[in-house]
N, C-alpha and C positions, 0 to 999 in steps of 0.2 A: 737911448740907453745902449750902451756899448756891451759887445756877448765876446764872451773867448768859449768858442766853440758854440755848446749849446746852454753856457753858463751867463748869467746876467752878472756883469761888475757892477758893484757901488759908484753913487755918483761919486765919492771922491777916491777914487782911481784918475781919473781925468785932473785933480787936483794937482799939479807940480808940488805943493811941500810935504806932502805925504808920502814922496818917496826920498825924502830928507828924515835926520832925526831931527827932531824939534827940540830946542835947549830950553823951552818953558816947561816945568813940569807936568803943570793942570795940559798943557798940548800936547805933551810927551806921553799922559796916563790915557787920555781920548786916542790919539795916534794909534796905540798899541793896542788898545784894545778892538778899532777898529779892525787892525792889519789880524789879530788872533780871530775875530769872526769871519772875515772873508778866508785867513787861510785853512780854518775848521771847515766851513759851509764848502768850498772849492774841493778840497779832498774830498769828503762826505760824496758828492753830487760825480766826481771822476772817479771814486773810487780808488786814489789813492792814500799809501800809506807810509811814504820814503818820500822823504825829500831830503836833496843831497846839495848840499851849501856849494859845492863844486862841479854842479852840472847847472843848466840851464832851468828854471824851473818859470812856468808863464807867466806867475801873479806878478814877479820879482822885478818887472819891465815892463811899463808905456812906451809902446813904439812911436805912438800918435803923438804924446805929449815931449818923447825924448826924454824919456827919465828910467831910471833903474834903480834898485836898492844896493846900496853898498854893503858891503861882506858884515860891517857891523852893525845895521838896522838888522839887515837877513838874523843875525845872530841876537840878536837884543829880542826880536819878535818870534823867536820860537823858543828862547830860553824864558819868556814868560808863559808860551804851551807848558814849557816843561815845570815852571812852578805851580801851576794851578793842577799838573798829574793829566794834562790833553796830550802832553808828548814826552819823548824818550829821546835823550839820545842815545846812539847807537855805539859809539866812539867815543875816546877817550878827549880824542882831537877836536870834535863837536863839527864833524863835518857832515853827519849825515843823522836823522832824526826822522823815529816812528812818529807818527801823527796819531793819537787815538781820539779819534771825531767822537766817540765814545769809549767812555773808562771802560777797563777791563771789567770792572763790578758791572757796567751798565751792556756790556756787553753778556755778559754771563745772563742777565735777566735777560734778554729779548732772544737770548736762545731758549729758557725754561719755558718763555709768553709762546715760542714757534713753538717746541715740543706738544706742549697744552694746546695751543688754538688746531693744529693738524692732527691731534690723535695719537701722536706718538712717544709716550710714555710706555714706560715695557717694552720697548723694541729698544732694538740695534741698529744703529747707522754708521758709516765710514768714517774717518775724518774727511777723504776727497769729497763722500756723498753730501755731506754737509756743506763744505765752499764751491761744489759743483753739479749738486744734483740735481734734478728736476723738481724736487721738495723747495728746495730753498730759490728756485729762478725768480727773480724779481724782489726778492725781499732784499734787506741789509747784509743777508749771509752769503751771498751771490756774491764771489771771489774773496771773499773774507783772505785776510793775511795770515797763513798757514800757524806762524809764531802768536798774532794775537789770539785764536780760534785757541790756539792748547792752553793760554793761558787760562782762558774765561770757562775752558773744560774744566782745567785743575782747579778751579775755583771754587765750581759745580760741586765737583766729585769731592773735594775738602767739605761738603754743607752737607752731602750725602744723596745732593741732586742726580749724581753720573758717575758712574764707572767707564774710565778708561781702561781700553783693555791693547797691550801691546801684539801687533800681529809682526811679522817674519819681516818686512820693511814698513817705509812710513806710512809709504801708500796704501794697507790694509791695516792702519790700527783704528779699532772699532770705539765707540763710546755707547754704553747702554743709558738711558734716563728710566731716573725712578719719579713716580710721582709722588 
């Protein structure tokens, strides 16, 4: 089983026509579907959240087999993240695209499920304390994407979850959780 890093690829990565688009449809709907779970699971597990059509990115290229994705698979297999609401793009141009390994909604929940499971309803936390504190090390909040984290707050605080509270820069605005 072949690892880019300390990530396990699918067997067909190793596959040459799956870094082709495939002009059969029934192969074209498998194809993509396949490349939208490896590219969800891969960010998820590295933690990222930007991929940019114009840089290098790992999934995008077999060294072993000599194959790459060309600029319009790359663009075919994230404009279907972005119809299913897993990604964003960023750009008008569609060069560069949020990844949401979880919706904004499903993100808003597993921050109410952390509030609740640690105790911390009625209190106050940072925004940084949130995508960096010792609270959240090891969970899915551990580097959270600054722009995803306010959305899935505003989300909260639209349900009547949380109160966002602006401080003097970004780095001190607080969120209180209501239970």
């Amino acid at each position: 089983m072949q690892r880019l890093g300390d990530f396990r690829l699918p067997p067909f990565f190793n596959y040459p026509p799956y870094f082709t688009l495939q002009p059969v449809r029934e192969t074209r709907e498998k194809q993509v579907q396949l490349w939208k779970d490896l590219i969800l699971d891969y960010c998820r597990s590295q933690k990222l959240y930007i991929i940019s059509l114009e840089e290098d990115f790992p999934l995008f290229s077999n060294p072993k087999i000599e194959r790459s994705l060309s600029h319009e698979a790359k663009e075919v297999f994230l404009a279907a993240l972005v119809n299913e609401g897993r990604a964003e793009w960023m750009d008008k141009g569609h060069k560069k695209c949020l990844i949401l390994w979880l919706r904004i909604q499903d993100w808003a929940n597993y921050i109410l499920n952390f509030v609740k499971d640690n105790g911390l309803e009625d209190s106050v936390m940072t925004v940084e304390e949130i995508r960096s504190g010792i609270e959240t090390r090891g969970t899915e909040l551990a580097g959270i994407d600054r722009g995803v984290l306010m959305r899935a707050l505003k989300l909260l605080e639209q349900k009547g979850k949380a109160a966002i509270f602006k401080g003097t820069s970004a780095d001190d605005e607080g969120v209180k959780f209501s239970a």
